[in-house]
C-alpha positions as CSV (number, residue, x, y, z in Angstrom):
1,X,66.9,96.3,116.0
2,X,70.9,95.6,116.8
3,X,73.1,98.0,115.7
4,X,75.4,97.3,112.7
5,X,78.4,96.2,113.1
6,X,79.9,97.3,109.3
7,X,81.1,100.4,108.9
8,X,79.4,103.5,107.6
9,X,81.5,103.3,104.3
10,X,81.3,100.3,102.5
11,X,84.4,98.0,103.7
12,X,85.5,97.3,99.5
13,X,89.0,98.7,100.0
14,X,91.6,97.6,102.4
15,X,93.0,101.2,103.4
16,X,96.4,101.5,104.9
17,X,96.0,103.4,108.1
18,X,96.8,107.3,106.8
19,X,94.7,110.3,105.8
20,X,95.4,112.8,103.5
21,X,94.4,116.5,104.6
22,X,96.2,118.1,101.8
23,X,97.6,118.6,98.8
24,X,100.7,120.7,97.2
25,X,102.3,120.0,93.7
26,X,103.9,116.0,94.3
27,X,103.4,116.0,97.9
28,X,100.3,114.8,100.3
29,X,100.2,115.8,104.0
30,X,98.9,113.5,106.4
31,X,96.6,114.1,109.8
32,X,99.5,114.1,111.8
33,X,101.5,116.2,110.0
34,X,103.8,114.0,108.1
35,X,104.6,115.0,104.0
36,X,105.0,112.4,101.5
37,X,106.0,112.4,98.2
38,X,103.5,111.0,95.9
39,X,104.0,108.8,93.1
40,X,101.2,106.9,93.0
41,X,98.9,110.0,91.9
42,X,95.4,108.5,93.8
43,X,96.2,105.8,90.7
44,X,98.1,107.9,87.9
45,X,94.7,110.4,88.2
46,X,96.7,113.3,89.8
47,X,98.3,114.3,86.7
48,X,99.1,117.5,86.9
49,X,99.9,116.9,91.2
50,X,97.7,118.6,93.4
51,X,95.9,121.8,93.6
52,X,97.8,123.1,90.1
53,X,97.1,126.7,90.5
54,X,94.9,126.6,87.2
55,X,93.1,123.7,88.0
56,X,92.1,125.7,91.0
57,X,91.1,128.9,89.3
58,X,89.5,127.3,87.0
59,X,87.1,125.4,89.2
60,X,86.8,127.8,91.5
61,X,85.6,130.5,88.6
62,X,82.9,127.4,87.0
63,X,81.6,126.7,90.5
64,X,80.5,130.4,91.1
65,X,79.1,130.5,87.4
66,X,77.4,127.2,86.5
67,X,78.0,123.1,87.8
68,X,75.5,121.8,86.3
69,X,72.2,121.6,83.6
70,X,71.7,118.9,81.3
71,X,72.8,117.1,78.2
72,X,69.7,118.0,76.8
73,X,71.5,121.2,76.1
74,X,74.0,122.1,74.8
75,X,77.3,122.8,77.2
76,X,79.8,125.2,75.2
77,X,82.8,124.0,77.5
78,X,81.9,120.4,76.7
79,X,81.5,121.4,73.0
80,X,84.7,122.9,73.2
81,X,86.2,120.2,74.8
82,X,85.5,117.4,72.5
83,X,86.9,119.8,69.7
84,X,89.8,119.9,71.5
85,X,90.4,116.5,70.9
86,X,89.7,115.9,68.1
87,X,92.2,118.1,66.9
88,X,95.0,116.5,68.6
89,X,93.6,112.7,68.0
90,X,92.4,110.4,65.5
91,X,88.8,110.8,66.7
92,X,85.8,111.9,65.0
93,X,83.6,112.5,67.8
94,X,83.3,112.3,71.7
95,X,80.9,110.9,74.2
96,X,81.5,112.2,77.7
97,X,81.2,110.2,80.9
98,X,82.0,110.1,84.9
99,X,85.0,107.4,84.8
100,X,86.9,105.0,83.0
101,X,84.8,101.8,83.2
102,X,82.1,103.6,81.7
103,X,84.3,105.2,79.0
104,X,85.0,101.4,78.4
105,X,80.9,100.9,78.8
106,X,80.3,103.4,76.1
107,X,83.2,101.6,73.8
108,X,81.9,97.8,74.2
109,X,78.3,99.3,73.5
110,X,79.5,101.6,70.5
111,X,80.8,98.3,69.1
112,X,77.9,96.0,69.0
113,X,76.2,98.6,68.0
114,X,77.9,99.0,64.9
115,X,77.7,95.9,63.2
116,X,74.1,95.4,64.4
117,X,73.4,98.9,62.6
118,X,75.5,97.5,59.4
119,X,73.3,94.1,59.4
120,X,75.5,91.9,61.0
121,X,73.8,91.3,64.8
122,X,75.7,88.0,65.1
123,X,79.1,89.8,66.0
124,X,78.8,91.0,69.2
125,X,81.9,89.3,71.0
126,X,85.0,91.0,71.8
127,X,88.7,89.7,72.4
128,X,90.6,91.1,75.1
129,X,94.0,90.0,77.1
130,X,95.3,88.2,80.0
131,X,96.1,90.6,83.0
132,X,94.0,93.5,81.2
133,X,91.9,95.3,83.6
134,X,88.8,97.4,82.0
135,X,86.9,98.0,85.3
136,X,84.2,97.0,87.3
137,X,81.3,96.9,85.7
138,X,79.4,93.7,85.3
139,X,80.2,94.1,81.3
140,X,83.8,95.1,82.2
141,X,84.6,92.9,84.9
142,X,83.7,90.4,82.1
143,X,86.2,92.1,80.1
144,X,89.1,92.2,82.7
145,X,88.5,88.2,83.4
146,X,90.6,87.5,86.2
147,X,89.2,85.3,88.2
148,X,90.2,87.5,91.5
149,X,87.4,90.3,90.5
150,X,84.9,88.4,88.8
151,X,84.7,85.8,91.8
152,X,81.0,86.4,92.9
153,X,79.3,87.7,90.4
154,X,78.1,84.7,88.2
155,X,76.5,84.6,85.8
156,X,79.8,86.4,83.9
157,X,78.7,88.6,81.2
158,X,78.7,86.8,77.7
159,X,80.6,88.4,74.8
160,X,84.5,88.3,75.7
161,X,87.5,85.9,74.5
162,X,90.5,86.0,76.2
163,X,94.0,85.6,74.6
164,X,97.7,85.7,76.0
165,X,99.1,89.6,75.9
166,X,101.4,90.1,73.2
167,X,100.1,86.8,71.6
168,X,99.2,88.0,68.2
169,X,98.7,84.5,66.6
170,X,96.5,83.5,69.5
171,X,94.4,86.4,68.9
172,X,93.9,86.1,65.2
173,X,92.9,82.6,66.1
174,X,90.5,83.5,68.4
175,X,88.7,86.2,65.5
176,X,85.8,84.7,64.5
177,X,82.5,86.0,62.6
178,X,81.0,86.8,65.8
179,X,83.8,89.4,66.6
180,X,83.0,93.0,66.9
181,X,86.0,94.1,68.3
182,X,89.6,93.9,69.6
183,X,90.3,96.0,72.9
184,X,93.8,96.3,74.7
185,X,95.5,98.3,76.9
186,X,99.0,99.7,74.9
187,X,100.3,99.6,78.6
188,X,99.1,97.3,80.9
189,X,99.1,99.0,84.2
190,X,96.9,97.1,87.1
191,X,98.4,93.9,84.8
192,X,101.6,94.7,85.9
193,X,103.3,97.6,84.0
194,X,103.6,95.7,80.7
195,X,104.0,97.7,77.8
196,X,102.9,95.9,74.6
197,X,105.6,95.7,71.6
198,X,105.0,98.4,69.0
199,X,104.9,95.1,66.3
200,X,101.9,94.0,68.3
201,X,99.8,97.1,68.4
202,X,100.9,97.8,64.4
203,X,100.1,94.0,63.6
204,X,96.4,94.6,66.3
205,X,95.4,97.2,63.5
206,X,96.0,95.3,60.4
207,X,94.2,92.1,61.9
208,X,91.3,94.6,62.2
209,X,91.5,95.9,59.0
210,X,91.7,92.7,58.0
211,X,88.7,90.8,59.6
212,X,86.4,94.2,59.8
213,X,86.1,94.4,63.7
214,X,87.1,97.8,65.5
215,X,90.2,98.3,67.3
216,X,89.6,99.8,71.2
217,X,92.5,101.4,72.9
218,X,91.7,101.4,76.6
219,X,93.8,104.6,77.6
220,X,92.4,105.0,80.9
221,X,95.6,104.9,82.8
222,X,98.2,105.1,79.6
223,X,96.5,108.7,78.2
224,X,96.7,112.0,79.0
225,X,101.3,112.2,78.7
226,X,101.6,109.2,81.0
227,X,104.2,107.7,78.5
228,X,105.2,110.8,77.3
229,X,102.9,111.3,74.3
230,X,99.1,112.4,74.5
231,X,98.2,108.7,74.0
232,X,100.6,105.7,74.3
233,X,99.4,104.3,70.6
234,X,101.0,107.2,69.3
235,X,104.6,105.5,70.1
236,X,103.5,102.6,67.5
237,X,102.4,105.2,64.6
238,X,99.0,103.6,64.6
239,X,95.3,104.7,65.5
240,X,92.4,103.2,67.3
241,X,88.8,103.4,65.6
242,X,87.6,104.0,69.8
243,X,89.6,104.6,72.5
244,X,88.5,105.5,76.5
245,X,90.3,107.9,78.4
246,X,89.9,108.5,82.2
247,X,91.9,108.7,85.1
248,X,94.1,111.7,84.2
249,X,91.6,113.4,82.2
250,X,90.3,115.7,84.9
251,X,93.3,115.6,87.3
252,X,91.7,114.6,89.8
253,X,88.0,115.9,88.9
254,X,85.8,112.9,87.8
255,X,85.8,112.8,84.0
256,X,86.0,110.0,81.8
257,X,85.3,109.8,77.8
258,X,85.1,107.5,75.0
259,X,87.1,109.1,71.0
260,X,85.4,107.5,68.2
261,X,86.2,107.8,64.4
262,X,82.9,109.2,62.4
263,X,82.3,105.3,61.1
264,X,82.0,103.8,65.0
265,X,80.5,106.9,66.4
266,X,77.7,107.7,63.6
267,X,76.0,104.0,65.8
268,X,74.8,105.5,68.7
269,X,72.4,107.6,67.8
270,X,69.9,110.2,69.8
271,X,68.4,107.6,72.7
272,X,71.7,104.9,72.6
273,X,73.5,105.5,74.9
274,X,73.6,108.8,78.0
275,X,75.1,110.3,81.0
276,X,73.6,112.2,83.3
277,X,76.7,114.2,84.9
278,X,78.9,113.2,81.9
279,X,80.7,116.2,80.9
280,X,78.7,118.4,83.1
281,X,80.0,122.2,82.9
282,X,81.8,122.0,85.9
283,X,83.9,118.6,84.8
284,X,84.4,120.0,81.1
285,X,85.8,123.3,82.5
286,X,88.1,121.3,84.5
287,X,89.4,119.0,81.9
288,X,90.1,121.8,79.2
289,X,92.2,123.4,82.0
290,X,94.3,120.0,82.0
291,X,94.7,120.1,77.9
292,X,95.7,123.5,78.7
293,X,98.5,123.1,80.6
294,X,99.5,119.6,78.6
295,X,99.5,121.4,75.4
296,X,101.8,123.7,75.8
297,X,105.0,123.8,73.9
298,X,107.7,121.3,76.0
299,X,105.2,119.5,78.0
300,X,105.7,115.9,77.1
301,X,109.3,116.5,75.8
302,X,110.1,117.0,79.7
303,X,108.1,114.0,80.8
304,X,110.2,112.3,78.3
305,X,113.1,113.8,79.9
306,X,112.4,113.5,83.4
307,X,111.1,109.7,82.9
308,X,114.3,108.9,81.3
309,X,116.3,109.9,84.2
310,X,113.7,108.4,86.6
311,X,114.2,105.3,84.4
312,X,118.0,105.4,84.9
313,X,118.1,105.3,88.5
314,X,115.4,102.8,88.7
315,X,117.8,100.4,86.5
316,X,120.8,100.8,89.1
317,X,119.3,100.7,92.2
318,X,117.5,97.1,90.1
319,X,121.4,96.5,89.5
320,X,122.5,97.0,93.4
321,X,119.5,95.0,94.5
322,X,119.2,91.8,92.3
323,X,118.3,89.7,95.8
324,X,115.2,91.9,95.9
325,X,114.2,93.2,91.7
326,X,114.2,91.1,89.4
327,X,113.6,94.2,86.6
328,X,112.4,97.9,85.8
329,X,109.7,98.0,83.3
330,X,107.2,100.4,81.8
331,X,107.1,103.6,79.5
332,X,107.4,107.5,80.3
333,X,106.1,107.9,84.2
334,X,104.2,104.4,84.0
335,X,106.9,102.1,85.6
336,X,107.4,99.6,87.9
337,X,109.7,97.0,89.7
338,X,109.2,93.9,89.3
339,X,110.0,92.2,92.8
340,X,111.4,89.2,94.1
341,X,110.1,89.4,97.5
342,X,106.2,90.3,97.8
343,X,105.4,94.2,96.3
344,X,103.1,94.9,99.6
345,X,106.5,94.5,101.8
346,X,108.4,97.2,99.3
347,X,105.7,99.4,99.3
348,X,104.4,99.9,102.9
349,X,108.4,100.2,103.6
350,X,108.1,103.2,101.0
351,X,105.3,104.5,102.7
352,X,107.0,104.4,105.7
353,X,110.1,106.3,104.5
354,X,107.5,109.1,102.8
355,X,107.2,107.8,99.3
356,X,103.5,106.6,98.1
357,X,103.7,103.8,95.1
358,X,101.4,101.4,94.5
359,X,101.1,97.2,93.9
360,X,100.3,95.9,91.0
361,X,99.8,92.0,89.1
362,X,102.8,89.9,88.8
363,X,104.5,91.2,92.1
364,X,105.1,94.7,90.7
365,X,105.6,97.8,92.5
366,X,104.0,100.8,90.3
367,X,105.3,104.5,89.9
368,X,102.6,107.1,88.2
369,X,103.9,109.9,89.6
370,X,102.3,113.3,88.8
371,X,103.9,114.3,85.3
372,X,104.6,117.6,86.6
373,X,107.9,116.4,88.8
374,X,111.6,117.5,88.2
375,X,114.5,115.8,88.7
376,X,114.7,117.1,92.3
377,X,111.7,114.7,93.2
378,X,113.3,111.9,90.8
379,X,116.3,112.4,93.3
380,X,114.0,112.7,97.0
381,X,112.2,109.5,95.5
382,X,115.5,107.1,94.5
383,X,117.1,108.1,97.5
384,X,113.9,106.6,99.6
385,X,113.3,103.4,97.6
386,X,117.3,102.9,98.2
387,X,117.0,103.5,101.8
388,X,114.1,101.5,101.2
389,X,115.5,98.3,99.4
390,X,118.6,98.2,101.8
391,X,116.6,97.9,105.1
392,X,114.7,94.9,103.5
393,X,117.9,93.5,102.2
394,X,119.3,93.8,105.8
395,X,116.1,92.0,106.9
396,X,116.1,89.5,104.5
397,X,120.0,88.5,105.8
């Protein structure tokens, strides 16, 4: 038998040539030695940067007690989670899971559900956006509908209408009586940093009320004080009936979940729907140390503050540089530039100056950085993107 010729792991990702041996608060050390500053958070998941001192103790104290047993039982830390959040969200009732496509999973089941258990089988479709990304999943893949990721996988997963972002008369056009749901991201982040108008999200719920389908918030990237609130809906005043959450959750420990109200969570009953790791002791203990430390008095107010001045200096550096930005976008630590030459070529220079960002749809370079930053990194990282953006201005002469 000849020996394989692909590599142990899975080539799916096309790596940039750098490992990471360790973390400390915004910055990740490399094998050789070299320290970056990190704003791209292993994709906005590092929320609170790395190795927070009670993340650590926290995990450290679970592992030596209990990882793991069963969702056959019950799991006080998990219990105590959801409770948790449903006091600081318009939820009912949580279902825990590993990661954000199947928090999304759980919503897009939870929703069919529903209207088959209130005699109306026939809805079952859901409309979503143009440059959404809910995962990758067969059923979310289907969701996300850009060509690029579903290229492959035929036959695409029936049940999902596409409309233009922002588009609220194409998407009340596309409601029809076999819609269960709406879902949208309030940000869009692999999209390309594009924050919906509060108008649009206020108008989403009426048209829901309106037609009786649910309302999904994917959070997955936007939640846990990415845009300077718990949740990003809670800039437009308004409330999903399910919502998933991921990413930074568990900062940086795999946890994802989907927030129901009691009227879309009361249809998956015992037997409907499981997870066999999902909110495991181990992951729950982790994730209450996160709400912890976010819910402390000040928290968001200073990644309001520190966004805004992030923000600032984003918008002059875009003012010095109009050959190579074309604009600054995006809400709380969720921004981006939008380029004019290709994103990969402004963020390997980044990377190569000691600042970690990464691309995203319509030619956009993307900052999560951990939410846990003062103005001294704000400073370290516009000083990089400016060295940054005048040695490709001097190339591009």
């Amino acid at each position: 038998m000849a020996a394989a010729t692909i590599d142990p792991v899975m080539p799916t990702y096309a790596r940039f040539d750098l490992t990471f041996v360790k973390g400390e608060g915004a910055y990740l050390f490399d094998s050789n030695g070299n320290k970056y500053l990190d704003f791209g958070s292993g994709v906005a998941v590092t929320s609170l940067g790395h190795c927070h001192p009670h993340l650590v103790e926290t995990l450290q104290k679970q592992a030596a007690t209990l990882w793991h047993c069963s969702n056959l039982y019950h799991i006080p830390d998990q219990e105590r989670l959801a409770a948790r959040l449903v006091e600081n969200t318009f939820a009912d009732s949580v279902f825990f899971a590993n990661s954000g496509a199947e928090a999304v999973e759980c919503c897009l089941k939870m929703a069919r559900r529903y209207h088959d258990e209130n005699g109306n089988p026939e809805k079952y479709r859901i409309v979503t956006c143009e440059g959404a990304f809910h995962g990758r999943t067969l059923a979310t893949l289907a969701a996300t509908g850009q060509e690029k990721v579903l290229q492959g996988f035929d036959p695409i997963v029936d049940g999902f209408d596409q409309v233009a972002f922002g588009n609220l008369n194409e998407l009340r056009n596309a409601i029809t009586e076999k819609t269960a749901a709406i879902l949208v991201e309030p940000v869009q982040g692999e999209g390309g940093i594009r924050p919906a108008e509060t108008e649009y999200l206020q108008n989403l719920r009426k048209a829901a009320d309106e037609f009786g389908v649910l309302l999904i918030f994917d959070e997955v990237q936007t939640g846990m004080g990415r845009t300077g609130k718990l949740f990003a809906h809670e800039w437009a005043g308004v409330t999903p009936d399910v919502m998933s959450i991921a990413k930074g959750f568990g900062g940086g420990f795999p946890i994802g979940a989907c927030l129901a109200t009691e009227k879309a969570a009361k249809a998956l009953g015992p037997g409907s729907h499981g997870s066999t790791f999902g909110g495991n002791p181990l992951a729950s203990s982790v994730a209450n140390a996160v709400l912890d430390v976010m819910l402390e008095p000040g928290f968001f107010e200073h990644v309001e503050t520190v966004a805004a001045a992030f923000r600032q200096k984003l918008e002059g550096l875009a003012q010095n540089h109009t050959d190579l930005i074309d604009d600054v976008r995006g809400l709380g630590l969720m921004l981006g530039l939008k380029c004019k030459i290709e994103n990969t070529a402004l963020v390997g220079k980044l990377q190569e100056n000691g600042l970690l960002a990464i691309g995203a749809g319509d030619n956009v370079v993307r900052f999560v950085p951990p939410l846990i930053i003062e103005d001294t990194h704000v400073d370290e990282a516009i000083a990089i993107i400016a060295k940054s953006l005048d040695a490709l201005s001097k190339d591009a002469a």
